[in-house]
C-alpha positions in Angstrom: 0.0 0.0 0.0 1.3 3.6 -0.8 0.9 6.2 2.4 2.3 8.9 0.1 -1.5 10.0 0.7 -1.0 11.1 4.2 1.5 13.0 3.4 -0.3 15.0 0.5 -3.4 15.4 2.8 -1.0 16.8 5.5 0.4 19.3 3.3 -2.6 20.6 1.9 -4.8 20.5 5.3 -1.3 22.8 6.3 -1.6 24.8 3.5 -5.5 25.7 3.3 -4.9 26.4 7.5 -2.3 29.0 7.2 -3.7 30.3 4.2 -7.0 30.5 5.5 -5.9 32.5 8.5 -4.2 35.1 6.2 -7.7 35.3 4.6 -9.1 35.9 7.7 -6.7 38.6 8.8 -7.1 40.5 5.8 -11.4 40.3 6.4 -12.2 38.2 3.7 -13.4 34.7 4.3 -11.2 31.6 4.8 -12.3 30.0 1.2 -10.7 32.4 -0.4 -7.2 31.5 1.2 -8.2 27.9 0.4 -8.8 28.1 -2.9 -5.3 30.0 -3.3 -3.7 27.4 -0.9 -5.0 24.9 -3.9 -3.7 27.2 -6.7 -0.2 27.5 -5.2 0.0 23.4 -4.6 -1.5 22.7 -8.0 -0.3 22.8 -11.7 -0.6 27.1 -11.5 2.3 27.7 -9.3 4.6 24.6 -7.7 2.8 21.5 -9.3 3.4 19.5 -6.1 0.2 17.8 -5.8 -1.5 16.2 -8.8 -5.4 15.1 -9.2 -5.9 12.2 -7.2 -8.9 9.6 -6.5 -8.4 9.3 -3.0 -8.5 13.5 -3.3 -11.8 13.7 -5.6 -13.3 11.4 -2.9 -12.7 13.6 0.0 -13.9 16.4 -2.0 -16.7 15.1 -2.7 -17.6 14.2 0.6 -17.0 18.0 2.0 -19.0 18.7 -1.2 -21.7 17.0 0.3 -21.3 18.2 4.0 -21.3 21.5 3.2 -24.5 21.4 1.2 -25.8 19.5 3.7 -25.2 22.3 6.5 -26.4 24.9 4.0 -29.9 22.9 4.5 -29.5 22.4 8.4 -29.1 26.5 8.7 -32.0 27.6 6.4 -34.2 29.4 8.5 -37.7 28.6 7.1 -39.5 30.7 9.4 -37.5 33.9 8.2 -38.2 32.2 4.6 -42.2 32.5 5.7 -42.2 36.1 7.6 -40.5 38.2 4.6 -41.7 35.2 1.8 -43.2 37.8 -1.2 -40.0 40.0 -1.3 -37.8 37.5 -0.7 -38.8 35.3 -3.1 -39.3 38.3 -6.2 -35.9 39.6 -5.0 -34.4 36.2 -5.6 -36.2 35.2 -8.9 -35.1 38.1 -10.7 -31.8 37.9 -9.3 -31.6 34.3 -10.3 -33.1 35.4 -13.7 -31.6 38.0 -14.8 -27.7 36.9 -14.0 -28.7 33.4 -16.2 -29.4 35.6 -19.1 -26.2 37.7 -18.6 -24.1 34.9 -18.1 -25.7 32.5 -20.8 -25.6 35.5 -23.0 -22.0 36.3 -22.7 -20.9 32.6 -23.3 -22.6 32.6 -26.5 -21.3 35.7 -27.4 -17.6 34.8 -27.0 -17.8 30.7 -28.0 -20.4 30.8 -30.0 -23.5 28.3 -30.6 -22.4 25.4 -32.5 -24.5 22.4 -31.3 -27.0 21.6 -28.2 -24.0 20.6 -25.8 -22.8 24.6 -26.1 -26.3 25.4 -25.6 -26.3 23.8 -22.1 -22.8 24.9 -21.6 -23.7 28.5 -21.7 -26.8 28.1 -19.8 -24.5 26.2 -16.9 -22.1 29.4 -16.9 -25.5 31.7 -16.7 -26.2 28.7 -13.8 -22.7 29.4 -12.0 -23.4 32.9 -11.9 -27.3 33.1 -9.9 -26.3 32.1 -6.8 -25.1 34.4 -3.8 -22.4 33.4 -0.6 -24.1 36.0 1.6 -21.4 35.0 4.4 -19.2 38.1 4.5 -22.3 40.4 3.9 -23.8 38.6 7.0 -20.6 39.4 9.0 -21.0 43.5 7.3 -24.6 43.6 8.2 -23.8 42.6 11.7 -21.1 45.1 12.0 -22.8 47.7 11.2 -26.5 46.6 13.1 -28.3 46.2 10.0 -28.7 42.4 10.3 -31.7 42.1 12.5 -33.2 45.1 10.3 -35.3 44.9 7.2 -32.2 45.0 4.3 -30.7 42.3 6.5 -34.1 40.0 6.7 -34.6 40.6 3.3 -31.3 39.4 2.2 -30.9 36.4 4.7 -34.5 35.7 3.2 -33.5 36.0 -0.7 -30.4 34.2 0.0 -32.7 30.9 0.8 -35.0 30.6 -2.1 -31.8 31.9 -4.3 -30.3 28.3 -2.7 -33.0 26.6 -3.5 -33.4 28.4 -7.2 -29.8 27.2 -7.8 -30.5 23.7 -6.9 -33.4 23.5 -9.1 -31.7 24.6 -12.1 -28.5 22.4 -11.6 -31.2 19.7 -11.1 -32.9 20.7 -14.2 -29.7 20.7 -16.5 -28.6 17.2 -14.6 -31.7 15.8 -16.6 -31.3 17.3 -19.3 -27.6 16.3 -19.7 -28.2 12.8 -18.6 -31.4 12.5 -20.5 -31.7 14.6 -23.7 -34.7 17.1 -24.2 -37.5 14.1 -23.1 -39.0 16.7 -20.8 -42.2 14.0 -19.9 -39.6 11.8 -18.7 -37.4 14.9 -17.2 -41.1 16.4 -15.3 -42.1 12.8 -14.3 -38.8 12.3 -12.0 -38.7 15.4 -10.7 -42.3 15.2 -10.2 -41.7 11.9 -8.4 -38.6 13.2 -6.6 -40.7 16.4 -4.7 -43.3 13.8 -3.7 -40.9 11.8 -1.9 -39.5 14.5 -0.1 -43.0 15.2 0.6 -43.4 11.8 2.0 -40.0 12.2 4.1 -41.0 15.2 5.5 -44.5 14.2 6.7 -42.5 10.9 8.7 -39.8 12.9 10.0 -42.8 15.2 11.4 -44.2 12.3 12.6 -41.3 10.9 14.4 -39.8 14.1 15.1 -40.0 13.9 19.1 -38.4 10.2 18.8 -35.6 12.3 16.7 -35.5 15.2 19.0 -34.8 13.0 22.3 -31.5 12.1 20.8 -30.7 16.4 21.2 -27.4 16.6 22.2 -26.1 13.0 21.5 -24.2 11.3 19.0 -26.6 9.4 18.1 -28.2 12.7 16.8 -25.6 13.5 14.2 -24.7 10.2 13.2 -28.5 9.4 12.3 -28.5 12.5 10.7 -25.2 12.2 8.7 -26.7 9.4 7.3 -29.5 10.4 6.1 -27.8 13.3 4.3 -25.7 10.4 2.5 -28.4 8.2 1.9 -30.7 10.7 0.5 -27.4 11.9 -1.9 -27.2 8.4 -2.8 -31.2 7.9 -3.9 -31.1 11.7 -5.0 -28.3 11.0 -7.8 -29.1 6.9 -8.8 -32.6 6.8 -8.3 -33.7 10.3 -9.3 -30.7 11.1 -11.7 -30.3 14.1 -9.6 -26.6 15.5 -8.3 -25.8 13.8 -4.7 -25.5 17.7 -3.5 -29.0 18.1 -4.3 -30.2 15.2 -1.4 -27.4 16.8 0.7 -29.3 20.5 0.5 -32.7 18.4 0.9 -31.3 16.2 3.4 -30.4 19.7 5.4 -33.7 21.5 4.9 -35.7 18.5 6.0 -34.3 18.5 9.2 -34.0 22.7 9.8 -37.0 22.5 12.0 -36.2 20.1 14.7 -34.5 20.6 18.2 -31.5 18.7 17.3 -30.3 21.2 14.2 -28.2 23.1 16.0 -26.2 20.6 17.8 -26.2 18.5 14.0 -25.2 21.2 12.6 -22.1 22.3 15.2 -21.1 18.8 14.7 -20.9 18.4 11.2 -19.1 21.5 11.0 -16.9 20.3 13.1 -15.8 17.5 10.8 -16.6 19.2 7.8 -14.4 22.5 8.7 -11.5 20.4 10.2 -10.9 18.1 7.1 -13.6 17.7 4.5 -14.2 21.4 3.2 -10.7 22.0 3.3 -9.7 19.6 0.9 -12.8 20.5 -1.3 -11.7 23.5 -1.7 -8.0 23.3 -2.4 -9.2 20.4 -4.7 -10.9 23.2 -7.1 -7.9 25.4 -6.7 -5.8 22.0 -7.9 -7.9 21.2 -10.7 -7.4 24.6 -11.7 -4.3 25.3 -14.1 -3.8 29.4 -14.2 -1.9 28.7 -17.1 -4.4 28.2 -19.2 -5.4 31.7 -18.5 -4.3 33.2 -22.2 -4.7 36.7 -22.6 -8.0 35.7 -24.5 -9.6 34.1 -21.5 -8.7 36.8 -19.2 -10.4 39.0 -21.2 -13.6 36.3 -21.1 -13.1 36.2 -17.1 -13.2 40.2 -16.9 -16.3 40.4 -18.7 -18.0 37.7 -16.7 -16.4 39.4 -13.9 -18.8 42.4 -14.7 -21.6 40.4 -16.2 -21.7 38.8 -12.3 -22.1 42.0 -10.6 -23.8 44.3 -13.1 -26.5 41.2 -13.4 -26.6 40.7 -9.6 -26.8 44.0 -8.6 -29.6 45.2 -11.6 -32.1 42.0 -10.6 -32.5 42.3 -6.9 -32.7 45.8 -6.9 -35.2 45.9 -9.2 -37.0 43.1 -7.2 -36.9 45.2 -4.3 -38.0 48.2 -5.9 -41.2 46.3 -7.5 -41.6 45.6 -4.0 -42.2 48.8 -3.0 -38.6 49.1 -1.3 -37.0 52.7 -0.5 -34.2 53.3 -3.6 -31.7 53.6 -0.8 -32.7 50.1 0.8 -33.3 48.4 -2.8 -29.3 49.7 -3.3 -28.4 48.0 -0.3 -29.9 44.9 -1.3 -28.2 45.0 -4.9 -25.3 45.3 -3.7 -25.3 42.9 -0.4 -26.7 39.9 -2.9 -23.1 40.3 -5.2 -20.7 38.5 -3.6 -20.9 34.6 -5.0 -18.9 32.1 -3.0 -18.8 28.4 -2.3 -22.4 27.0 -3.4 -20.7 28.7 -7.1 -18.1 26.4 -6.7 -20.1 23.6 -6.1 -22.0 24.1 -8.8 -19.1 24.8 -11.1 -17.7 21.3 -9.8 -20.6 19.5 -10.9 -21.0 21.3 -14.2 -17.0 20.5 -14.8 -18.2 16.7 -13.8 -20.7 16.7 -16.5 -18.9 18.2 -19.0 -20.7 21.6 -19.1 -17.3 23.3 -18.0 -14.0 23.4 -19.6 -11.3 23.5 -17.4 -10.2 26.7 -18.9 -13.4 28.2 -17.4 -12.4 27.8 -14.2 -9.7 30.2 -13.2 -12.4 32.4 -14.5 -15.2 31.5 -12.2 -12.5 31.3 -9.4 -11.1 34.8 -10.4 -15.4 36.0 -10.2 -16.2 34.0 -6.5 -12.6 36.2 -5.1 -12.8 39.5 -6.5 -16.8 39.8 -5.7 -16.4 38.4 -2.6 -13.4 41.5 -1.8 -15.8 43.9 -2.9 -18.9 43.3 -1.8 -18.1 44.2 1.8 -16.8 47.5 1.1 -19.8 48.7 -1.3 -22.0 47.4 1.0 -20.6 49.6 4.1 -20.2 52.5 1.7 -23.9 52.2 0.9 -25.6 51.9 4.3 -22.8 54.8 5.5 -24.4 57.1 3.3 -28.1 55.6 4.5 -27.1 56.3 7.9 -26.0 59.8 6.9 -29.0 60.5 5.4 -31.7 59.0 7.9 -29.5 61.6 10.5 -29.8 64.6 8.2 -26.1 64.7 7.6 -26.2 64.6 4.0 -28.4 64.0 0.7 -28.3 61.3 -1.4 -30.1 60.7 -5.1 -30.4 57.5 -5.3 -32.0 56.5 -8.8 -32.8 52.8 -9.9 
């Protein structure tokens, strides 16, 4: 047997760590120093650490972990309080970033058969979803969190979630299955009724579940649900694993024992899994196959991601009756795109729906948006605060 695997898993658990922290010092979230600690171990920079099975395993595991806490920390009463804006502030800012980003594709590779077709649909895909993480952290900063701009986005963020699962679930089909759309609507349709069914049993059985708060035997029953359901959700439904992960999450939200499921899994999932998902992205990705051409391509999807973010949830909030100051706000807080993106861009890469050339791009979009979005945002609600206290005057035009 060859334990050269320890060592690599050492040195990239190492890397990610220290990397991460320099992340964190500089206020920007640990993934980003992950995904660089990947980029300077892979083929970019030193090339000490080549794609590996034991390495796509892990990954795919922390893949699944980290979709599955995304589920466990949806807060469906939030969801239900601020439901109408939320959910037209996420549809158009699912929307309209799938048309820029489909859009853009075409326009620079062209249309030549129905695989590019679904290849620039997946890069309009890559593009909807929002890491609300660091605005969370800004919004908290600045006590804006508990307020209506921070509901609203916390609320957005949700259906955006589940938006983005949907459509990666929707192109799964169609990928695997051609354009049979009786057979595509039939499994899906079949798929929502079993989670239907799950969720009416686990509401049954939920204080037999929620007498095991605090226990292992909490999280390990959970934990295996998430990877059962993952299993069913990709063989039986055709569906990505991730997709039962989120589900798996979500089902479970409402129950005592979330919180302590949740610390847990983090716990694991933080300490090994994630790291090495993360990395693993910044491995498969060769910088070097950034030609001047594709740099070009990952600037203008660069701008595609924030002009298109930015445009659609603003006007959601505005046909939601929203202030222009507040509807600002919320444009510019739903930017930043961050580890759901990746996940998504794994799976499309998986599929074949992503090049690897495409990915330094979509790396180069999840970093620089998540650097910026923090400081618009506080430059925004700054100049709300000023003018709530009379301090100043700001047109604010949408």
């Amino acid at each position: 047997m060859d334990y050269t695997f320890l060592l690599v898993i050492a040195v990239i658990l190492l890397f990610t760590k220290a990397m991460g922290l320099l992340s964190k010092n500089a206020d920007m979230p640990q993934v980003v120093g992950s995904l660089a600690a990947g980029l300077v171990l892979g083929p970019s920079v030193l090339g000490l650490i080549p794609e590996s099975d034991y390495i796509t395993q892990f990954s795919e595991i922390g893949c699944i972990l980290l979709m599955f806490i995304a589920g466990l920390e949806t807060d469906l009463t939030e969801l239900k309080k601020d439901g109408p804006a939320s959910l037209v502030i996420a549809s158009i800012g699912v929307i309209v970033p799938l048309i820029f980003g489909s859009a853009l594709y075409y326009l620079w590779f062209g249309i030549t058969d129905t695989t590019s077709i679904l290849k620039g649909v997946f890069t309009g895909v890559v593009l909807t979803d929002t890491s609300v993480s660091i605005t969370v952290e800004t919004l908290r900063e600045m006590g804006k969190l508990k307020g209506k701009i921070g509901t609203t986005i916390l609320g957005a963020t949700v259906i955006d979630d589940i938006l983005g699962i949907v459509n990666l679930s929707v192109l799964t089909n169609i990928n695997r299955h051609g354009t049979d759309f009786d057979y595509f609507f039939m499994k899906i349709t079949a798929y929502f009724i079993f989670l239907i069914i799950l969720a009416r049993i686990i509401k049954k059985e939920s204080k037999i579940l929620e007498s095991y708060d605090n226990t292992r035997t909490a999280s390990v029953t959970s934990l295996c649900f998430c990877l059962i359901l993952a299993y069913i959700s990709e063989i039986y439904f055709g569906l990505t694993d991730i997709t039962g992960a989120y589900f798996a999450g979500v089902l479970l939200c409402n129950l005592r024992i979330k919180d302590y499921v949740s610390h847990r899994t983090n716990i694991t999932t933080n300490m090994f899994f994630a790291p090495i998902f993360f990395a693993s992205l910044g491995i498969d990705t060769n910088l070097r196959l950034l030609t001047p051409s594709m740099f070009i391509f990952a600037f203008l999807l660069l701008i595609a991601a924030v002009i298109s973010k930015f445009i659609g949830c603003s006007l959601g909030a505005k046909i939601m009756k929203y202030k222009n100051s507040e509807a600002v706000a919320i444009g510019v807080g739903m930017i930043s795109r961050g580890e759901i993106a990746l996940i998504v861009a794994q799976k499309g890469a998986e599929m074949g729906l992503i090049e690897l050339t495409l990915f330094p791009a979509i790396i180069f979009v999840v970093i620089v948006t998540t650097i910026i979005t923090p400081i618009l945002l506080k430059t925004v609600l700054t100049r709300m605060d000023k003018e709530e206290t009379g301090e100043t005057n700001y047109n604010y035009t949408i």
